[in-house]
N, C-alpha and C positions, 0 to 999 in steps of 0.2 A: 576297463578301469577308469579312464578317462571322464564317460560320460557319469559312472557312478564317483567321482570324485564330484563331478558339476553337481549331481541332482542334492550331496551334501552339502554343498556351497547353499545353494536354493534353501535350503531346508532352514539351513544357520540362520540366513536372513530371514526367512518367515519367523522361527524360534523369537529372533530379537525383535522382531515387531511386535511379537505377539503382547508383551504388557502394555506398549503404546495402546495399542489399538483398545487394551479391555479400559486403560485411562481416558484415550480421550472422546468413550464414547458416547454421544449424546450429548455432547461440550460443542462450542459455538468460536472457529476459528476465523479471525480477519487476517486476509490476506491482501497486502497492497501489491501489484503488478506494475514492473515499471523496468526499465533501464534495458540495458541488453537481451533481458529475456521479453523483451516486448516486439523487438522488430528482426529478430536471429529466426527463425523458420522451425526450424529444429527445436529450439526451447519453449518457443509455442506451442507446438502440440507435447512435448516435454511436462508443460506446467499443466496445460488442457488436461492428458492422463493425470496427473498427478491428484489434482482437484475431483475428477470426476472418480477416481478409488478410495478419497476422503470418504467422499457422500454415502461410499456403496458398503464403506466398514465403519458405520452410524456417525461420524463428524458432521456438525450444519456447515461447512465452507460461507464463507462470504467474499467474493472479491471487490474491491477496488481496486479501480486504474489509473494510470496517470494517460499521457499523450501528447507532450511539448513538441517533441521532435515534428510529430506526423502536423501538428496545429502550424509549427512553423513551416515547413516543404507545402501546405499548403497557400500559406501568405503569399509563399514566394512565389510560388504558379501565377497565383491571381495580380500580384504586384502591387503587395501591400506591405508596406513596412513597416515594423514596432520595435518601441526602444523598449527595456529592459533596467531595472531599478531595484538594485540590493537581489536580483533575482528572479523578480517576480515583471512578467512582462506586460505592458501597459495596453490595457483593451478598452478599446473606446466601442460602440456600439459594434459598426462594421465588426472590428477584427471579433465581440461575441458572438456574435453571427457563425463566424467559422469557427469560432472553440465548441462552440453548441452542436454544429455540426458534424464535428469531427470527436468530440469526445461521444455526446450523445449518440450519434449514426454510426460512423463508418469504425471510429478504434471499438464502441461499446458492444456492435453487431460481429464485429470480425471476432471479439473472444468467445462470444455467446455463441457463435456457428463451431469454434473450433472444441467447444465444452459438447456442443453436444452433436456434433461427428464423433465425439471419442465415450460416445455412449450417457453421458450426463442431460439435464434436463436444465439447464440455464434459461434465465430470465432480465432481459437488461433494466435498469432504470436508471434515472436521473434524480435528482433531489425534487424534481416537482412532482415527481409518480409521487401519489397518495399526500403532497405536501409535506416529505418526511426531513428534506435538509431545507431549513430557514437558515439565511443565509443576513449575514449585514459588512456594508464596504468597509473597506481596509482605507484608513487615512494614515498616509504614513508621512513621517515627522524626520526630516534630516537637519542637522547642525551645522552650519561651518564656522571657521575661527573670523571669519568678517560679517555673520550675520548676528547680530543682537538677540533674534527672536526666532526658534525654529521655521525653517520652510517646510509648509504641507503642500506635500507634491500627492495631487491627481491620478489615482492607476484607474482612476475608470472601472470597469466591473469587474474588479478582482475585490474577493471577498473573502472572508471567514465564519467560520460557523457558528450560529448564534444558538438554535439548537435541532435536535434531533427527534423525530419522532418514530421510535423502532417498528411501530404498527406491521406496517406493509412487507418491513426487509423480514422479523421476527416469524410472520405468516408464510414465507416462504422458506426461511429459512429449515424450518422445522415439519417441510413439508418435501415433497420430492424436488423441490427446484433448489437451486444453486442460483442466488442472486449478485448480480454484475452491477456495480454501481459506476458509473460515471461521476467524476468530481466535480456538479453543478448544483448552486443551489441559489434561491427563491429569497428577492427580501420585501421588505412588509411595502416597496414600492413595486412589486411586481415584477421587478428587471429581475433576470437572469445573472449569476454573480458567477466567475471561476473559481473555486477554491483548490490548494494544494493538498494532491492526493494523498499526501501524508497523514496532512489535518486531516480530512474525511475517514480515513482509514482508522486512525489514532481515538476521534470523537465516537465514531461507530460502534468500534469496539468496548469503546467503556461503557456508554448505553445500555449497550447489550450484554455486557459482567462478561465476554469471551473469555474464556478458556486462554487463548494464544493471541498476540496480531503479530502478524510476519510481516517485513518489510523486503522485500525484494532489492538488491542495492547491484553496483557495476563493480563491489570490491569486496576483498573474503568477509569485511567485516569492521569492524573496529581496531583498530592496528596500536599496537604499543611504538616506542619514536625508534625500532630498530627491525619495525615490521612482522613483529608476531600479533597472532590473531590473540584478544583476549576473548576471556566468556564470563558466565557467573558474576556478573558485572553489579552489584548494589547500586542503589540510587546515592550513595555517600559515594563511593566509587567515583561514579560519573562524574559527577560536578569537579573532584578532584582532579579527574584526567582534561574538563575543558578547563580548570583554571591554570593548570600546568600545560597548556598547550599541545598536548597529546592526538584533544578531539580538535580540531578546527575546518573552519570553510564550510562547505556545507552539508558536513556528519555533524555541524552543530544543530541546524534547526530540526536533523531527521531524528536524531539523540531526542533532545526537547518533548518531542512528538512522541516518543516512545517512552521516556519517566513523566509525561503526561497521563498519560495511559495507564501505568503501571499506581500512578494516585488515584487515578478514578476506580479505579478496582479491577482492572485488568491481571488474570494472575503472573502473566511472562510473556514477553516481548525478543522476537529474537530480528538482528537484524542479521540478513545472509545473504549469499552469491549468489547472486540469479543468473548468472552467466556459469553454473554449474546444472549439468541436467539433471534432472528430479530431486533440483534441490529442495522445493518442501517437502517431498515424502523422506528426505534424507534429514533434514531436521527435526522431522516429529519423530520418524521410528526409528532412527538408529540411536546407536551409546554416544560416537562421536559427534553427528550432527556438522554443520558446516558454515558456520557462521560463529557472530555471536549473541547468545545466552542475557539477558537483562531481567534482574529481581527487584521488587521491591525492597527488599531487605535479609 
């Protein structure tokens, strides 16, 4: 009785997959990778499955990563120190050196070995494979009440996306590999630029008209001010929750990044727990999903 109660269980849950799977298939999903499900053991091969059953019931997957944590514990090895500004940490040549290294080698190679140990075909790249992320520096502008005239402070090769050329990720995608991008890209002086995995994931996506971009976050979600998850969230919505201080800190610029997305013509944007296991296959095929839900309209 037992086992034939489980093998019903099993069954419910394929039943409710089953329309996901006839919708999203042959549709072009970004998934950005980051936070807890990045360095937790268990949620990395968690997410590795997850992505590599996308591929295998006709979804193109795309990932983006991020890598701060692994970029910083390497500084610190070598004994190099960098300060940090609105966020975004300041890289002067040296420390690109090890962001390159480390998003490009070591974090963009450890997800690409873990996709295809768990049966996938992945393929890492950076933004200079094929010349696909052009990339241009970030000048950023702070105010204070005793300066007359903004100060432009210096982040060195931190940069933003200038643009995309789908070429190479679209060739793969649409073919049996599963493409790993690293958040680096290319500007019209040659240098190597960091950009925030968000951006890259958010730009890619609308490039490419995706079906979904999923954000990977360290929290269930978007939270209302007594800690419920909302979903179904309109871009009128949003703006209303950051001007009433709902969203703040920094669910602001990951929000931003995701009603970016959803202008460019992205159809739905979900942002979710990645410190839940098989939380994207839990988001695309089930009713309830685990996160939240972002529409255009």
């Amino acid at each position: 009785m037992m086992q034939q109660r489980k093998a019903h269980e099993i069954a419910d849950v394929l039943i409710e997959a089953l329309p996901y799977i006839q919708r999203f298939k042959g549709k072009t999903v970004v998934v950005k990778f980051g936070g807890n499900a990045m360095v937790d053991e268990q949620l990395k091969h968690s997410f590795a499955r997850d992505v590599v059953l996308m591929k295998l019931v006709g979804i193109n997957p795309i990932v983006v990563h991020g890598g701060g944590p692994q970029i910083g514990r390497l500084l610190e090895r070598l004994g190099k120190s960098t300060g940090f500004v609105d966020g975004m940490r300041i890289t002067d040549s040296e420390t690109m050196d090890v962001v390159e290294m480390v998003l490009g080698g070591l974090v963009n190679k450890e997800i690409v070995n873990l996709i295809n140990m768990h049966g996938g075909k992945a393929v890492g790249l950076t933004g200079k494979d094929g010349d696909f992320i052009r990339a241009k520096k970030i000048h950023l502008q702070k105010t204070s009440p005793e300066a007359n005239v903004p100060e432009i402070i210096d982040l060195g090769h931190v940069g933003e996306v200038s643009s995309i050329d789908p070429a190479v990720v679209d060739m793969l995608g649409r073919s049996d590999f599963i493409p790993v991008i690293a958040p680096i890209g290319v500007g019209e002086d040659g240098h190597s630029y960091n950009i925030n995995a968000d951006l890259v994931a958010g730009k890619v996506a609308e490039v490419l008209k995706a079906e979904k971009l999923i954000l990977l976050t360290n929290i269930a979600g978007i939270l209302d001010k007594e800690g419920r998850l909302l979903t179904g969230l309109t871009l009128k919505k949003i703006d209303d929750l950051i001007a009433d201080g709902t969203i703040y800190g920094g669910m602001i610029p990951k929000t931003r990044c995701a009603t970016d997305a959803l202008k460019g013509g992205v159809n739905k944007v979900h942002i979710i727990d990645g410190r839940v296991e098989h939380a994207v296959l839990l988001e695309l095929f089930t009713d309830q999903g685990v996160g939240t839900l972002l529409l255009s309209r």
